[in-house]
N, C-alpha and C positions, 0 to 999 in steps of 0.2 A: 822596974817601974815602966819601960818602954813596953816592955812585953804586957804588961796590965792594962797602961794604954791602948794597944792595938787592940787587944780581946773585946775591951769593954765598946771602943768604936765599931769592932764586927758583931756585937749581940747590939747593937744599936741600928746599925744598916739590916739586919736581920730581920727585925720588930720591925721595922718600917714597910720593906718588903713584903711584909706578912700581912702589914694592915690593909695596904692597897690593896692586894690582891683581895682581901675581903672586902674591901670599898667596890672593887670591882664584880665580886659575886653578887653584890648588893645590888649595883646596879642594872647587872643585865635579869636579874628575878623583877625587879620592880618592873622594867620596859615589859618583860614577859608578862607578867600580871594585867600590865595598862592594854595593853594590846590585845588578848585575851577577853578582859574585861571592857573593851571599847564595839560599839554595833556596826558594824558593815555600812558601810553608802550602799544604796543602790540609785540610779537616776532614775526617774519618773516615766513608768509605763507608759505607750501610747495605742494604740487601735492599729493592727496590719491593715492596710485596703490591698484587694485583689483587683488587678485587673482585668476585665470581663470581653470578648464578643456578643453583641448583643443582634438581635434580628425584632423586628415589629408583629406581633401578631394580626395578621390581617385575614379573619376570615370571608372565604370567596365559595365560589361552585368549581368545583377541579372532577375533570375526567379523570379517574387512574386509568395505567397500564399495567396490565398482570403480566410479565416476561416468564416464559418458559423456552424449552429446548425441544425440535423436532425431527424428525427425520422427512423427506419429501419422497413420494410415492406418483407413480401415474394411475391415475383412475381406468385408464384403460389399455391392457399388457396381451399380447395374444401370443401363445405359444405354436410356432409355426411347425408341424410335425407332418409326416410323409403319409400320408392315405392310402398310398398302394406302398408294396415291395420290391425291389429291383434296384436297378444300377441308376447313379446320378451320369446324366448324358449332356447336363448341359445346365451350367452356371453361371447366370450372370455377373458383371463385374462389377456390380451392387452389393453383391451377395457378400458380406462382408462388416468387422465389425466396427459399429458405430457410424454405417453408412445411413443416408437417409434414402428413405425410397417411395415411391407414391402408390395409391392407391388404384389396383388391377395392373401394377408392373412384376412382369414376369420374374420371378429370383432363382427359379432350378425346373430343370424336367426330367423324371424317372425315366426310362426307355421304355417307351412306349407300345413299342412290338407286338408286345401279344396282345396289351387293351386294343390294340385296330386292329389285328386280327378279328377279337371277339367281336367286336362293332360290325367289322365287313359279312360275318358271318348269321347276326344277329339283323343284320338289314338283308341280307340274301334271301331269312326268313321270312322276313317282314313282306318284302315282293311277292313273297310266293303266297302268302298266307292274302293278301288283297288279291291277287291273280285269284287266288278259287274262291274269294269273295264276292268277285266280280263276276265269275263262272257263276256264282250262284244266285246272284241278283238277274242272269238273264236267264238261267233255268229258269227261275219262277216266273221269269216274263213268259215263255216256253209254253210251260205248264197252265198257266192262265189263257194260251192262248190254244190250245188243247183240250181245254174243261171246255169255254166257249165253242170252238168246233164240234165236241163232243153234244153240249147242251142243244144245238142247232140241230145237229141230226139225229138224235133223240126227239126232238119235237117234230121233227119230218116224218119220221118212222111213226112215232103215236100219230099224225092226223093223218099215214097211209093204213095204219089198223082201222082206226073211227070210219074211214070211209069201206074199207073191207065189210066193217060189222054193219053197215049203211046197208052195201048192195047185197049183202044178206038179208037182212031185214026185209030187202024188198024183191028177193027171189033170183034176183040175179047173179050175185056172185055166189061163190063155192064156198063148202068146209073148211077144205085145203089150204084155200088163197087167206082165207082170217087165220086159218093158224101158220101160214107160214111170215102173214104182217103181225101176228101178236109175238112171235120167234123173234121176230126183227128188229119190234118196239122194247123187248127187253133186250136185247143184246146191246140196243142202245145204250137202256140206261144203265149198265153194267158196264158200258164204256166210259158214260157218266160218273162214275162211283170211281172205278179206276184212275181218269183224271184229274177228281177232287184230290183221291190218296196219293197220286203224284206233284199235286201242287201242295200239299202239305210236307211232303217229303220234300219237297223242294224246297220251303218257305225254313222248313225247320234246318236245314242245311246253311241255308244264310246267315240263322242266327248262329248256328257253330262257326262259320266261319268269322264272325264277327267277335266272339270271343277270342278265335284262332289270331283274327289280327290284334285284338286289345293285346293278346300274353306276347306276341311277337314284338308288338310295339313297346309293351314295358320291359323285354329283354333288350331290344335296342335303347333304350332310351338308359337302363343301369349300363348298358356294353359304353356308350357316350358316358356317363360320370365317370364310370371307370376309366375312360382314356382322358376324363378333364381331369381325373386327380394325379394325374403323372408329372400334371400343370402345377408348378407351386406357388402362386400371386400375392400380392400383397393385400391384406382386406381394406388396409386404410393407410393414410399418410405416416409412417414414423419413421424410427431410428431401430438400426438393428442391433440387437447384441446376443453374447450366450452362441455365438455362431460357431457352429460345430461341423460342416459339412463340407466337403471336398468334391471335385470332378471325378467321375471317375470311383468312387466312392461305391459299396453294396449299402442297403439301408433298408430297413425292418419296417413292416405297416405301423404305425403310429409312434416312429422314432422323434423324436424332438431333434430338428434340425437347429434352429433358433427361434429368437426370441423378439418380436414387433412391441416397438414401446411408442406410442403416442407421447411425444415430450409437449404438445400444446394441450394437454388433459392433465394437469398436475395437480396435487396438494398434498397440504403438508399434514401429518399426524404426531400430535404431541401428547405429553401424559402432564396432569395437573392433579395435584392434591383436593383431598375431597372438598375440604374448605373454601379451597379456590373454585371448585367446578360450583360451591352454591352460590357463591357470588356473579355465576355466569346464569342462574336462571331466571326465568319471568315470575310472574304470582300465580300462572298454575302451572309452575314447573317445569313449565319445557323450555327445549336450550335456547337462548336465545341468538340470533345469525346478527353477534356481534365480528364488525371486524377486525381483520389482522392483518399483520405485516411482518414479513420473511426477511431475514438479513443474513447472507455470508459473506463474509471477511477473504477476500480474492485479493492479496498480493496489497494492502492497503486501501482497495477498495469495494467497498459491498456491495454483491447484488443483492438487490433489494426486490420484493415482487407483494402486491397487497393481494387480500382475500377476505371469504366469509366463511364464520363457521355453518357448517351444512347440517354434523351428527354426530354424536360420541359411540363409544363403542355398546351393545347390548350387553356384556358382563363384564367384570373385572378381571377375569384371568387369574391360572392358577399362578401362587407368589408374588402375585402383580398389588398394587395399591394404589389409591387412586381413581381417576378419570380419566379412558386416552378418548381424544376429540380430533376431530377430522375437520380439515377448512380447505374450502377451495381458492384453485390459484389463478388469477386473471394475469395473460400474459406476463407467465414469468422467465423472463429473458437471462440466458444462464447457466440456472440453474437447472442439475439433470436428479434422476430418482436416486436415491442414496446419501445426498448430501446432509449432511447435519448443520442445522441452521437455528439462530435464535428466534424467537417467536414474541412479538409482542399485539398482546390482545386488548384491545378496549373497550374498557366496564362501564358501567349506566355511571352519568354522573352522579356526584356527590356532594349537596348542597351543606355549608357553613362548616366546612373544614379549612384548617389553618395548615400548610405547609413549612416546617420547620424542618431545621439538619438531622439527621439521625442522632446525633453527638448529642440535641439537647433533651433525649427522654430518656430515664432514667430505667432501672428493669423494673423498679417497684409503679411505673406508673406516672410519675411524675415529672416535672418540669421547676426551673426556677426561675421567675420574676422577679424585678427591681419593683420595690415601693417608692413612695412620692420619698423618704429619707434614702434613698441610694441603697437598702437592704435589699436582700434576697429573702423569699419568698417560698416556699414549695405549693406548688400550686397542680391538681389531679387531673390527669387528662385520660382520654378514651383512645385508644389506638386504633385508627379503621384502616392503616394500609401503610404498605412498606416500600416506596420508590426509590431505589437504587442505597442514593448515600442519604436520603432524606426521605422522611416520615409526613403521612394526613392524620391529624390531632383533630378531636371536637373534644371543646370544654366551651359554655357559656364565660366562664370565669375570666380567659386569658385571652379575651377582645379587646384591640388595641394593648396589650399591654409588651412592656421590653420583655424577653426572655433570653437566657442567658445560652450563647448557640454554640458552646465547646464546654460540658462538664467535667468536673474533675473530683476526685477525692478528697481536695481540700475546702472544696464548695460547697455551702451549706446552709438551711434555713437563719437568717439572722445575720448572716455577716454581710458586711461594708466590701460596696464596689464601686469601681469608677468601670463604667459603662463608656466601650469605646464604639460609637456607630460609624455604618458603611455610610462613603459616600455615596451622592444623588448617582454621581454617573459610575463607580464601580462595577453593578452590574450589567450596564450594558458595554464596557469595557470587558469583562470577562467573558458576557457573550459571545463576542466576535470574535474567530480561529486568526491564530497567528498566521500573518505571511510574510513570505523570503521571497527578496527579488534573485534570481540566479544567473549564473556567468552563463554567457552561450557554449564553453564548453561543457557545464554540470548540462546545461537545459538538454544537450546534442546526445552526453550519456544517457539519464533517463530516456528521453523519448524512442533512442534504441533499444534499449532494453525492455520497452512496452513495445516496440513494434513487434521483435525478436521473441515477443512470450506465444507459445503457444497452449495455453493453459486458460486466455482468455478470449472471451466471444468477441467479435468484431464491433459493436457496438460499443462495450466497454470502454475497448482500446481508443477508441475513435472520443469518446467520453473524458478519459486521462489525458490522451494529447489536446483534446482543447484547454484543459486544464492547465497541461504545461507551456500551453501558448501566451497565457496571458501575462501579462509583466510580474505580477503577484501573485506566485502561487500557494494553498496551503502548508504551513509546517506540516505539520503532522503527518498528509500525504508522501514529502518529500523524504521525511524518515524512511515512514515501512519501505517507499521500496528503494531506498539506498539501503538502507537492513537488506531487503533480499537478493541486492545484484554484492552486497559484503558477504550473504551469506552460501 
């Protein structure tokens, strides 16, 4: 009986067991169902707003600057080469490179020797060739004065014939006595004749001698070039370079000693794309003598020098493209021929363009404005010029209106902006260059190390130290050249 008991209590606890566990399969399939079969929340959509930089469309009249790169040339370069051959005998202590020198200051003399020889020898001529010039201007005086005597007793002899043939005539005198006065009156005149052909021989001797001294005088006169080119002078004020010449030295007729550069005849030549060069011309074409202005970057500060363009070049050159253009330089203090320098040129101005950042035009042309609801806009502009980090826009359309002044690829016709604007005085806070007051030991460093530089012109330096005199000087200055006394 016990044991019937127990069995029948464990098929009991069994079945029960059994049920729950279906009670339980029961209930996680129903959760699973509801769950399943129930719709997602979502919360309620709302509109991103972007926030925007915005700038005012203001159009004005703006000059651009067209910037290119040049290289500075002297307009006037003389190459200084020896004219005779022989030994250098004497060098001045000019004579040297990057000296400055003036104009008709002696720089070398060839030895001279045999040009004064040929000079002494060529004038020796010269004396002699006027000595028998002179001999021959008073033969002819001579000669004239021989024709004359002759002519006078010629005429004595002919009126002692006429009276011969007289006392004949009249019974008195003789045969004899007429023919030996008609003897007489010709021998005369054959001394007459004789006279003449001595004063022509004489006359025509003066003219030889006369040519005799012209050849004498033009051998003297090349024997003198010859001994002034032994002379080597300077033709005008410059700077020397390319100096190639020694005392003491042999050197060959037209050897290139060095090189005369006029550094006060400068300008610069730079090359400009064709597009750029038609923006530099008039309405019939020709270049216009717009100016310019030179900058190099000297140790943190630029010399700077203006100009006008003068001329472009007459071809393009082979592999060349382009336009190269030539401007001339007004006192430019500095800078020497060689230097590479940036170039900014300025164009006729530009009436009813808008200046905007570069940032806000787009490559297809466009730009985006705010509408009166705080949307964006794309709105089509004209692109007339490209200054630095910012762009000259003409559109009628986008007068007075916001435009959005940093694009991005999330911006777009139609979307909501909250337009953040500059303040009033922003930009003329951004105008103005930062400045550092400095300890008088920073100030004592710098100022030595611009004394101490010999790479800049005396003006400059004198230009930086006032600079560093004052209580405030620029950042930016105080960088580069703390950069360059670090580097």
């Amino acid at each position: 009986m016990r044991f019937l008991r127990h069995s029948l209590t464990g098929l009991f606890l069994l079945a029960v067991t059994l049920g729950l566990f279906v009670y339980a399969a029961a209930m996680v399939r129903d959760a699973v169902v509801a769950r399943l079969s129930d719709e997602p929340f979502s919360p309620p959509a709302r509109e991103r707003v972007f926030t925007v930089n915005v700038v005012t469309a203001t159009p004005e009249t703006i000059t651009p600057t067209l910037t290119a790169f040049g290289e500075i040339r002297s307009r006037r370069t003389l190459q200084i080469r020896a004219s005779a051959a022989g030994q250098i005998v004497e060098l001045s202590p000019e004579f040297e490179e990057g000296a400055e020198v003036q104009a008709g200051e002696v720089l070398a003399r060839i030895d001279p020797t045999n040009a004064q020889f040929a000079l002494d020898r060529a004038a020796n001529n010269l004396r002699d060739a006027e000595a028998a010039a002179a001999d021959a201007v008073r033969a002819v005086a001579l000669a004239r004065d021989t024709l004359a005597a002759s002519e006078e007793q010629a005429a004595l002899q002919q009126k002692a014939y006429d009276r011969q043939i007289d006392l004949r005539d009249r019974g008195v005198g003789s045969v004899s006595a007429v023919e030996a006065a008609e003897l007489s009156a010709a021998g005369a005149r054959q001394s007459v004749i004789s006279a003449r052909n001595a004063l022509a021989q004489a006359e025509s001797r003066v003219e030889t001698t006369a040519n005799e001294v012209n050849r004498a005088r033009i051998a003297r006169d090349e024997a003198q070039r010859a001994l002034d080119d032994t002379t080597i002078r300077a033709e005008f004020d410059g700077t020397l370079s390319n100096v190639a010449a020694v005392e003491g030295g042999l050197v060959t007729a037209n050897e290139q000693l060095a090189q005369l550069i006029d550094a006060s005849a400068l300008e610069v030549a730079f090359r400009v794309s064709t597009a750029q060069y038609a923006r530099l011309l008039d309405d019939q074409g020709r270049l216009l003598k717009a100016p310019v202005s030179v900058a190099l970057d000297v140790q943190g500060i630029a010399l700077t020098a203006e100009g006008t363009i003068t001329r472009d070049s007459a071809a393009v050159g082979d592999g060349q493209t382009g336009r190269l253009i030539f401007a001339r330089l007004d006192a430019a203090r500095g800078l020497k021929p060689g230097d590479f320098v940036t170039v900014s040129i300025t164009e006729p101005p530009l009436p009813r363009v808008v200046r905007l950042p570069a940032t806000a035009v787009n490559a297809d042309g466009t730009v985006l404005a705010i509408n009166d609801s705080e949307r964006l806009e794309a709105i089509s502009v004209r692109l007339m010029r490209r200054q630095g980090d910012e762009v000259l826009v003409r559109s009628p359309d986008i007068a007075g209106r916001e435009i959005v002044a940093q694009r991005s690829p999330l911006l777009g016709a139609g979307i909501k902006v909250k337009p953040l604007r500059p303040a009033p005085g922003d930009a003329a806070q951004a105008a103005q260059p930062d400045l550092v007051e400095l300890t008088p030991e920073r100030r004592d460093k710098l100022k030595a190390f611009i004394t101490a530089s010999d790479r800049l012109p005396d003006d400059v330096k004198t230009r930086i130290l006032a600079q560093l005199d004052a209580d405030r000087v620029p950042a930016s200055m105080v960088e580069r050249i703390e950069a360059r006394i670090g580097g």
